[in-house]
Legacy VTK file of the C-alpha trace (Angstrom):
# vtk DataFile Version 3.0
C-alpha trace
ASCII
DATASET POLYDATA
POINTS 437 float
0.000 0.000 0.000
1.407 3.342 -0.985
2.273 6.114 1.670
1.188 9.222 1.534
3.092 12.457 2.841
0.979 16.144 2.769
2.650 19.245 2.729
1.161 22.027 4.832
2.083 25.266 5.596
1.142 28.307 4.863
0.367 30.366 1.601
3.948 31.879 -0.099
6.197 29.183 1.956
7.126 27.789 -1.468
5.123 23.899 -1.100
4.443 24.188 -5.116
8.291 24.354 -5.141
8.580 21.505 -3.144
6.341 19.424 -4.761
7.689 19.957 -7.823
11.161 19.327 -6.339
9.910 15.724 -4.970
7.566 15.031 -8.255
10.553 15.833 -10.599
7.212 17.469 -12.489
6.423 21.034 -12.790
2.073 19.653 -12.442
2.224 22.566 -9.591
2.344 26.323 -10.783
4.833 28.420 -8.852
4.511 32.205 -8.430
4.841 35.010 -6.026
1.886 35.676 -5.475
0.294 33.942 -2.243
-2.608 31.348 -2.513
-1.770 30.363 -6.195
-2.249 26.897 -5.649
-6.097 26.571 -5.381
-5.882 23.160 -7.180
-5.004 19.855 -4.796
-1.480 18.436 -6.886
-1.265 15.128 -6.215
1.866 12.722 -7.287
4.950 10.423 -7.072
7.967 10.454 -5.418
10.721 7.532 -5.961
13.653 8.076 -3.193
15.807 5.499 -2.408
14.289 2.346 -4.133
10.728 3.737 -1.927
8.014 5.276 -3.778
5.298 7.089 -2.169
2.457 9.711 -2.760
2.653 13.364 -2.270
-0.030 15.421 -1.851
0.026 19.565 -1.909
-2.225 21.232 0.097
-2.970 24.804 -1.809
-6.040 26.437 -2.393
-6.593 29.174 -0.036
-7.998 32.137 -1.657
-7.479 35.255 0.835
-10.761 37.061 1.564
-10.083 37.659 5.514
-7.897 36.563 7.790
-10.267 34.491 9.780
-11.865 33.205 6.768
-8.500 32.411 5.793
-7.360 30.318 9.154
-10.526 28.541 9.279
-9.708 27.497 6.071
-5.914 26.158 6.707
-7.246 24.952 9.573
-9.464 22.539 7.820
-6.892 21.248 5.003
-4.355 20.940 7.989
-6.450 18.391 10.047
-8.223 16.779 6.913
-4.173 16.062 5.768
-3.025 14.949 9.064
-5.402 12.527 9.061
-5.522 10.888 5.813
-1.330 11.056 5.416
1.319 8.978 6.761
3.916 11.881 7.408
3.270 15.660 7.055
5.949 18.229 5.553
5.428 21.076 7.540
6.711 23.862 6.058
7.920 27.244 6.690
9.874 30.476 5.274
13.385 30.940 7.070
13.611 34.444 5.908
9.893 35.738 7.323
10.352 34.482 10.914
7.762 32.078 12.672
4.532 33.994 11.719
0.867 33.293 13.734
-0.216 31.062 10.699
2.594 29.077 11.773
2.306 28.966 14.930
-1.885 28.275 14.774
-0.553 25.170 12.149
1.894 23.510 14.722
-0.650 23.888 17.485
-2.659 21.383 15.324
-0.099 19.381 14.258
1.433 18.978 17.795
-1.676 17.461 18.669
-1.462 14.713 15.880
-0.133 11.322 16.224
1.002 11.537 12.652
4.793 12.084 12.388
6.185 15.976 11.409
8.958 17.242 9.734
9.667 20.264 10.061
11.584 21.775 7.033
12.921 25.746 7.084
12.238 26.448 2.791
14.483 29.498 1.318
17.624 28.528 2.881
19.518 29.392 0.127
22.735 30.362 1.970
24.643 28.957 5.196
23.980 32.593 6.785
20.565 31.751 6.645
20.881 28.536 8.216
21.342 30.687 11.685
18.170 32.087 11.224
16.033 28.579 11.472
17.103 28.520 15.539
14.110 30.251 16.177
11.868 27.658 14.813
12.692 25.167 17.805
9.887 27.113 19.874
7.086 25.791 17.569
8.212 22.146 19.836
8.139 19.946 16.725
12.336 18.730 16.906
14.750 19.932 14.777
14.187 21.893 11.838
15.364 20.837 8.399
16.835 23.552 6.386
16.097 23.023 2.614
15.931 25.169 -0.542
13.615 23.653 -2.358
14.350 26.470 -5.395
17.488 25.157 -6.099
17.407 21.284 -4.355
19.846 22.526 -1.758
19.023 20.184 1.291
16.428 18.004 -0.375
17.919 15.040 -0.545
18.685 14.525 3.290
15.207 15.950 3.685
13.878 13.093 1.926
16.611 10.263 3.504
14.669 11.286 6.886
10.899 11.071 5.075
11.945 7.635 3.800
13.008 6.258 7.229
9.981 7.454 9.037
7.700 6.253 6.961
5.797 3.273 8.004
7.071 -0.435 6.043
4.785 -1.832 3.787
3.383 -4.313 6.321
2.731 -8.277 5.064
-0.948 -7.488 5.840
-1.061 -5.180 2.840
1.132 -7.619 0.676
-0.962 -10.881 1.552
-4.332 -10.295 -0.501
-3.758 -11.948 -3.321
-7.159 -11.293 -3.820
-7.708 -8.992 -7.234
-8.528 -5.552 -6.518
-11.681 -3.844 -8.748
-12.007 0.020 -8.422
-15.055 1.551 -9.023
-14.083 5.193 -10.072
-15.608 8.251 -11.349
-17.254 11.915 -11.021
-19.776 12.112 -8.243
-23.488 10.696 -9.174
-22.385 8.332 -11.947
-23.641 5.805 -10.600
-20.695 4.323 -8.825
-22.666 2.904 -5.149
-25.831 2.031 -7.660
-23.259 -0.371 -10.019
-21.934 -2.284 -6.595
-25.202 -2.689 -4.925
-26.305 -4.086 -7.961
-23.236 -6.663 -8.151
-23.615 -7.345 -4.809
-27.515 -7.662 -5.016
-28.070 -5.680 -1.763
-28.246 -2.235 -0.410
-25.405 -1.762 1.028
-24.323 1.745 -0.039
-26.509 4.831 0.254
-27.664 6.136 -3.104
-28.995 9.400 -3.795
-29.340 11.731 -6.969
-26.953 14.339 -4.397
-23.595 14.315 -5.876
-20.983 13.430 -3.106
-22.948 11.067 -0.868
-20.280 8.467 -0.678
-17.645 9.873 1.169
-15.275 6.427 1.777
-13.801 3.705 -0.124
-15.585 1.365 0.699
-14.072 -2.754 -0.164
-16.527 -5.681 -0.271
-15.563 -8.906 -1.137
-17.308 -10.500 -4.214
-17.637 -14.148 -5.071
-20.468 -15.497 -6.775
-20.744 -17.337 -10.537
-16.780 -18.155 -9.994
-15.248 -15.101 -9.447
-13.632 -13.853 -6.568
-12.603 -10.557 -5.657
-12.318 -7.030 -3.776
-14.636 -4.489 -5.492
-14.102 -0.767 -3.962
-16.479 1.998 -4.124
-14.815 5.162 -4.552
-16.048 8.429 -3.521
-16.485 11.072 -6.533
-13.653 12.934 -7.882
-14.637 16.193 -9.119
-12.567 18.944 -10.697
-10.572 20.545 -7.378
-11.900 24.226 -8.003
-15.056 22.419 -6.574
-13.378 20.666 -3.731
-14.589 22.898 -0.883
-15.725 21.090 2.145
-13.033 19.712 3.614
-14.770 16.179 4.006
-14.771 16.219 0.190
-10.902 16.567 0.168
-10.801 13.549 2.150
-12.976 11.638 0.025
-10.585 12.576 -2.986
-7.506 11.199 -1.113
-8.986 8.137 -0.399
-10.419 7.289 -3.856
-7.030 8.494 -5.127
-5.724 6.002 -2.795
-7.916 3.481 -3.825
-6.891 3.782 -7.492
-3.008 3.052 -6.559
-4.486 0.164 -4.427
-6.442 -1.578 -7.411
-5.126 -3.710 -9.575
-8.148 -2.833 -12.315
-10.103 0.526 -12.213
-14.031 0.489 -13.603
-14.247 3.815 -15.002
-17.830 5.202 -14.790
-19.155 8.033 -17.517
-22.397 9.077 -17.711
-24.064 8.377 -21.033
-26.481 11.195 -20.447
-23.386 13.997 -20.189
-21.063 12.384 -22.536
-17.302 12.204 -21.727
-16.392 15.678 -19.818
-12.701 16.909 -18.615
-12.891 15.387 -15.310
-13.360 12.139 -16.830
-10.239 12.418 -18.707
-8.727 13.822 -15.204
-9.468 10.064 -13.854
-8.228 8.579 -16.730
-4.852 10.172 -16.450
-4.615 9.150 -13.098
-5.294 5.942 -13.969
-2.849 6.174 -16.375
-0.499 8.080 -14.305
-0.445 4.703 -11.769
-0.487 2.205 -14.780
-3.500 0.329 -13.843
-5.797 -1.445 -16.451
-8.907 -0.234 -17.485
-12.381 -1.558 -18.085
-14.763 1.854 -19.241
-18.309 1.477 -18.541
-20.894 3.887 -19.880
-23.803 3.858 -17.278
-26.928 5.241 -17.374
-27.790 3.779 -21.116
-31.488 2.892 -19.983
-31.958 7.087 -20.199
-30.630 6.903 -23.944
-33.525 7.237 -25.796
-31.637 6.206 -29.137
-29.751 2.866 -28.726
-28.850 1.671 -32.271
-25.707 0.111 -33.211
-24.550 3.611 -34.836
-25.071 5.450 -31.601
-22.997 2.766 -29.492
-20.559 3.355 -32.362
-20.060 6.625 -32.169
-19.833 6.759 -28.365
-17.413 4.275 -28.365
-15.128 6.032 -31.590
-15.382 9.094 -28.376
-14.028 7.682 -26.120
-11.382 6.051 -27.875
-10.156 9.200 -30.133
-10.009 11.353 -26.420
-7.830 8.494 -24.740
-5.604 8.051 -27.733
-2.794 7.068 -27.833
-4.179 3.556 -25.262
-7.220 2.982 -26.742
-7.008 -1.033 -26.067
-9.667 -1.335 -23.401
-13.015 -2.681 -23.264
-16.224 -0.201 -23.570
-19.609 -1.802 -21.737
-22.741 -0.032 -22.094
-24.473 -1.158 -19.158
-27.420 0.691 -16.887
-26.967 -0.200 -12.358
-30.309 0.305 -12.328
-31.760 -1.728 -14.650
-29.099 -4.434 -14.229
-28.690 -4.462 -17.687
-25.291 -5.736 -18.848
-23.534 -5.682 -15.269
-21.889 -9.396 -15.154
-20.578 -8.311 -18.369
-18.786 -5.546 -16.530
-17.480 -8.027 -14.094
-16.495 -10.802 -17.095
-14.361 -8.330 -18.555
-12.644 -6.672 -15.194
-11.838 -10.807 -14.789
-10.369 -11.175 -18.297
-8.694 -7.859 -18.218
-6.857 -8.981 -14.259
-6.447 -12.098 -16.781
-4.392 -10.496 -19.112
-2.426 -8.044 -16.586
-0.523 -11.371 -15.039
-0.193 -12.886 -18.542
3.485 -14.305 -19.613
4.669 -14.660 -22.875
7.728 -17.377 -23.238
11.098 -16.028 -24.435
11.265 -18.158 -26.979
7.601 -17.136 -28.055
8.081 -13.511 -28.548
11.470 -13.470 -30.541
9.832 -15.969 -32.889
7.265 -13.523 -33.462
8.506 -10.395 -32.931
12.082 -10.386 -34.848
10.953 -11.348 -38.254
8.341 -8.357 -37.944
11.038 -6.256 -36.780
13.584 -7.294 -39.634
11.085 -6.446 -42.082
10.463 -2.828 -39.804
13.434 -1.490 -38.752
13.322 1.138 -36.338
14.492 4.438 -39.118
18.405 5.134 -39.228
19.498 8.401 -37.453
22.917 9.604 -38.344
23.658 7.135 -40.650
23.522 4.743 -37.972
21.565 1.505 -38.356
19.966 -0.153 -35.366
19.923 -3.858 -34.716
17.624 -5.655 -32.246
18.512 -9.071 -32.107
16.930 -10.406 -28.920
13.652 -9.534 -26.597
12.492 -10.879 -23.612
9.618 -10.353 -21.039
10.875 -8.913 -17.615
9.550 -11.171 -15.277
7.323 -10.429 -12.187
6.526 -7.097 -12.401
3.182 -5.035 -12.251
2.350 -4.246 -15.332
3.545 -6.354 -18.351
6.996 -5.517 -19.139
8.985 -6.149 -22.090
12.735 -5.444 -22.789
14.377 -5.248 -26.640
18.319 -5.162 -26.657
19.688 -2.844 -29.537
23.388 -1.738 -30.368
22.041 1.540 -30.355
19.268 2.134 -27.755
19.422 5.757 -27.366
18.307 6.266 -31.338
15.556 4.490 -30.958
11.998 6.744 -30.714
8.510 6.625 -29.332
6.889 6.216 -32.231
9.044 2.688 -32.660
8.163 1.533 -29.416
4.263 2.356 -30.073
4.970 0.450 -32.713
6.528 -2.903 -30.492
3.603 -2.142 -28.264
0.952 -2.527 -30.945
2.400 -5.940 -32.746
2.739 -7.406 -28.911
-0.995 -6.147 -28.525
-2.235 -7.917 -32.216
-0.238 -11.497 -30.881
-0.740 -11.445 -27.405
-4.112 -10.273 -25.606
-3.251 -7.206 -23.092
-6.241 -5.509 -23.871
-7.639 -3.322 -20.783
-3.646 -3.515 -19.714
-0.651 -0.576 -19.658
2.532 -2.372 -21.418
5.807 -1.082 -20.828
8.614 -1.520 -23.152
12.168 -0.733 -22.642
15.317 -0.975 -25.038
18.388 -1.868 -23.684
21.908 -1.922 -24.729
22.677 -5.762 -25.887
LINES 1 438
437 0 1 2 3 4 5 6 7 8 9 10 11 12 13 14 15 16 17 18 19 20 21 22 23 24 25 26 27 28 29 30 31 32 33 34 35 36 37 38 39 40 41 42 43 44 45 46 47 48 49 50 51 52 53 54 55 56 57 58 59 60 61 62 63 64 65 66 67 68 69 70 71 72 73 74 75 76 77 78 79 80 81 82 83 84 85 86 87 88 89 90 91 92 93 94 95 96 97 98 99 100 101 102 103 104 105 106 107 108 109 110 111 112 113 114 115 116 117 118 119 120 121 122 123 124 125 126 127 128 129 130 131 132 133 134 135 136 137 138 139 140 141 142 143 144 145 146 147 148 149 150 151 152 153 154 155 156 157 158 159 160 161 162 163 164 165 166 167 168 169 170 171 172 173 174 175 176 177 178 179 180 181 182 183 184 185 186 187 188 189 190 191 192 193 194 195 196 197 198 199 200 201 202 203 204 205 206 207 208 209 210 211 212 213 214 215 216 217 218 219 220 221 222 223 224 225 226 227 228 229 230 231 232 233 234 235 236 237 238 239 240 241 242 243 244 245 246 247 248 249 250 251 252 253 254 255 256 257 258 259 260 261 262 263 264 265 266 267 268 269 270 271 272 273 274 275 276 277 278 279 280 281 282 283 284 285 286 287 288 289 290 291 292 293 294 295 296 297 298 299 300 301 302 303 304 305 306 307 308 309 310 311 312 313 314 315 316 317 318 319 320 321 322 323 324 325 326 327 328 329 330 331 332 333 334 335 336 337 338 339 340 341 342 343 344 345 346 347 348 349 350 351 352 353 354 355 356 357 358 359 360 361 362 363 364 365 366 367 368 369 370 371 372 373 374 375 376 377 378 379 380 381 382 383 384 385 386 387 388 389 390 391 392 393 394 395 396 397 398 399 400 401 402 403 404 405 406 407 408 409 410 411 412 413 414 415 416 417 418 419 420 421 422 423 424 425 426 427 428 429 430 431 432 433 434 435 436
């Protein structure tokens, strides 16, 4: 199970920066100007063979001052509850300031473990200056600048060792994990009551009623697995109540959990931006993908054509992975739900699928004698051997070339798309990988 660590602090302290810093993204826009963030960034951070989730807590918009604390206030708590480890952070140059202290009253109180970090430390005079920060009573403060990675990488040898192990709880289901995911009042609690064939999660037409992820084990007409209910994810401008922030985190957290996500669209809306949102995180974790259009009973044209053109949709705004199953089902009316299951089974299926050395470079080096990747330089590249990695995530393949370093994306699309026509991935991420022979 992935860790999570939230950075808090106030507005201006430079946790954009920071995130970007950890991320090795620039997803988080940096400015001067305070309360820029108003988005939730969310990513990954890979330190020292660990990877965990980071989380930036922005979006405070200053009206008032109180207005303004409540509001910290709120993303504070909702943060330290839902993270491992909290990043608290603060500006060495501006002095320990009442947001500050009002922020290390609440995290004092937490059970959660703190770092404090000093941000804009760029030089050692300013190191002196972080002294004062002992009185906020959260241990030793770590002086980083996270402007020009000055500091960073101790800062993140100390987040690694206090973050909890991956317990053998967490690896022992072997059970396969189905996420339910979506914007809020798709459908999502309707689709798993009607798997289940009870009513066990509240439905109502008010967007946002589920606020957990919610697992319940499934295993009827031979199948057998962990279906999740995820709360809504809607576009983060809308994230206000802080409960809703929470609900976000966890779903988010129950999408790096899955091993297949079920993503919901509403056929009477069509697909919107925050679908796509999903879909890139999704992506963004390399899970597979099963894409079921709910709601279809409230189509009042359902010819082949229609389905058709819905389905060329979906595909042409999820290019370039457009390998995935498309189910046009309706939770209320039950129609087509096994199906949904069938296919989150066959897609798990071909996730854990292994192709035999021997196999693949049968197949695959004849197609790529007569395909070569295109000379660059004058130079000619050679693959003469391929292989499937063995036990990994996500299906992994490996090419070995004299010349790795020429060869392009649209060449390994290219791999990806001959593996796809020989072998069935479909619904799965495939990651390929050239190597020097």
């Amino acid at each position: 199970m992935s860790n999570l660590v939230a950075i808090v602090g106030r507005p201006n302290v430079g946790k954009s920066t920071l995130f970007n810093r950890l991320t090795q993204t620039r997803h988080a826009i940096v400015s001067d100007e305070a309360g820029t963030t108003r988005d939730r960034q969310y990513g990954h951070c890979d330190w020292a063979g660990r990877v965990f989730s980071v989380v930036d807590t922005g979006g405070w918009v200053v009206n008032s001052d109180d207005i303004f604390e409540e509001e910290i206030r709120k993303q504070v708590v909702v943060a330290t509850e839902e993270a491992d480890l909290i990043l608290f952070l603060v500006d060495v140059n501006n002095g320990i300031t009442d947001l500050d202290a009002e922020v290390a009253t609440i995290l004092r109180r937490s059970d959660k473990p703190v770092i404090l970090v000093c941000n804009k430390t760029d030089n050692t005079d300013q190191q002196y200056l972080s002294a004062e920060f002992y009185s906020l009573g959260l241990g030793d403060p770590w002086c980083i600048s996270s402007a020009t990675g000055s500091g960073t990488g101790d800062l993140l040898d100390e987040v690694v060792r206090l973050l909890p192990r991956p317990t053998d709880a967490d690896a022992g289901t072997e059970l396969p994990r189905f996420a339910v995911v979506g914007r809020p009042n798709v459908g999502k609690s309707s689709l798993v009551n009607a798997f289940i064939g009870e009513d066990r999660h509240i439905v109502t037409d008010i967007a946002g009623t589920t606020r957990d992820s919610i697992y319940t084990r499934f295993n009827k007409f031979g199948l057998d697995f962990l279906l999740v209910d995820t709360a809504g994810i809607r576009r983060k401008n809308r994230v206000s109540e802080d409960l809703e922030f929470y609900s976000v985190m966890r779903s988010i957290r129950a999408i790096e959990n899955s091993d297949v996500c079920i993503l919901m669209i509403d056929a009477t809306r069509g697909i919107e931006g925050q679908d796509m949102n999903i879909f890139q995180l999704i992506q963004r974790n390399q899970k597979s993908l099963v894409v079921v259009v709910n709601k279809w009973d409230l189509v009042p044209d359902k010819n082949q054509r229609v389905m058709d053109t819905f389905t060329d949709a979906i595909r042409n705004r999820m290019a370039p992975f457009t390998d995935f199953p498309i189910i046009f089902a309706s939770a209320l009316t039950k129609q087509r739900i096994l199906k949904i299951l069938e296919e989150a089974k066959q897609v798990y299926d071909n996730r854990v699928r292994r192709v035999s050395t021997a196999k693949l470079n049968e197949e695959m080096l004849p197609l790529i004698e007569a395909f070569p990747p295109p000379s660059i330089k004058g130079k000619y590249i050679k693959i003469k051997y391929c292989m499937q990695v063995p036990e990994t995530r996500v299906p992994t393949f490996v090419f070995y070339a004299n010349l790795p370093q020429y060869v392009r994306e649209p060449y390994r699309r290219f791999l990806e798309n001959k593996i796809r026509e020989r072998w069935q991935f479909t619904g799965c991420p495939i990651n390929i990988f050239i190597r020097q022979k």
